[in-house]
C-alpha positions in Angstrom: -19.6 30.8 -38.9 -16.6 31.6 -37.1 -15.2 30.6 -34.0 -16.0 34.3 -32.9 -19.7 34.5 -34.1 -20.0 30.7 -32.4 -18.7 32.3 -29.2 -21.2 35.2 -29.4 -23.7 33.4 -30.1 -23.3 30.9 -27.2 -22.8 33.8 -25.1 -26.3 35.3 -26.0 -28.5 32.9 -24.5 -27.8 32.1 -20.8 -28.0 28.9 -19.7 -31.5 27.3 -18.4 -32.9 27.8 -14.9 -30.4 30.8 -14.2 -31.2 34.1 -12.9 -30.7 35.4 -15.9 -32.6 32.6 -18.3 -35.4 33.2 -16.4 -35.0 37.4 -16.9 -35.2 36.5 -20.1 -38.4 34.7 -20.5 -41.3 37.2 -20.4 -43.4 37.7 -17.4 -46.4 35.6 -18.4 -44.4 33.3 -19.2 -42.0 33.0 -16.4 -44.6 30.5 -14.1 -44.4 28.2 -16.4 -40.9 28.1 -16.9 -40.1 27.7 -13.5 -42.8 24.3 -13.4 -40.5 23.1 -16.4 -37.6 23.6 -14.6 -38.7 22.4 -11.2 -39.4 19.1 -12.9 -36.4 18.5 -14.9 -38.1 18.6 -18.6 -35.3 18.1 -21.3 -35.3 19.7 -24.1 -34.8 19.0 -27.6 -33.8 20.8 -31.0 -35.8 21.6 -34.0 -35.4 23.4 -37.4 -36.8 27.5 -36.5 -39.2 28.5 -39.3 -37.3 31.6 -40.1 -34.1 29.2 -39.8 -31.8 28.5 -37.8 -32.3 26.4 -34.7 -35.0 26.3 -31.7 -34.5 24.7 -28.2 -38.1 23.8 -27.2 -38.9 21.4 -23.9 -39.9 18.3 -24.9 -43.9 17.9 -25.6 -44.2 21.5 -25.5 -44.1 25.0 -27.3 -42.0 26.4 -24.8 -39.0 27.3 -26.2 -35.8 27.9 -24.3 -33.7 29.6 -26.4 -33.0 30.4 -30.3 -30.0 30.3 -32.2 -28.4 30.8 -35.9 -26.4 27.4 -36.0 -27.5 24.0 -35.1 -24.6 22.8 -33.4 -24.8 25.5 -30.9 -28.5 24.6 -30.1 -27.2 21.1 -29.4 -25.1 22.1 -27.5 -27.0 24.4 -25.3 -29.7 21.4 -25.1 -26.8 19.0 -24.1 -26.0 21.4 -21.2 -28.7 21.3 -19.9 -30.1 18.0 -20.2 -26.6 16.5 -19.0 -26.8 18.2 -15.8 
């Protein structure tokens, strides 16, 4: 991957618990994210199915964001969980 793919990839997924994370969660969806967030849960990365990487919260299915290359799922997880 290049450094521009990295970078556009980075950029796809906004950070947790902003305006526009939450925009992108779907509406059913959205309560519990904002519980997740209220509390603090970290996160933590996992092999996707379909490859690739997931960012899930930690003990659950909820996943907080998707991307093509592990190291960029670490460090979205790291972002967040070093806040």
């Amino acid at each position: 991957m290049t450094w521009t793919e990295r970078f556009e990839e980075t950029m796809k997924t906004p950070a947790i618990a902003t305006p526009d994370w939450f925009e992108c969660i779907p509406e059913p969806q959205r309560a519990e994210a904002h519980r997740l967030v209220a509390r603090g849960a970290p996160v933590c990365v996992k092999p996707a199915k379909s490859g690739g990487s997931i960012v899930l919260f930690d003990d659950t299915e909820f996943v907080a964001g998707v991307f093509q290359e592990a190291a960029v799922a670490e460090q979205f997880a790291a972002a967040w969980n070093h806040r």
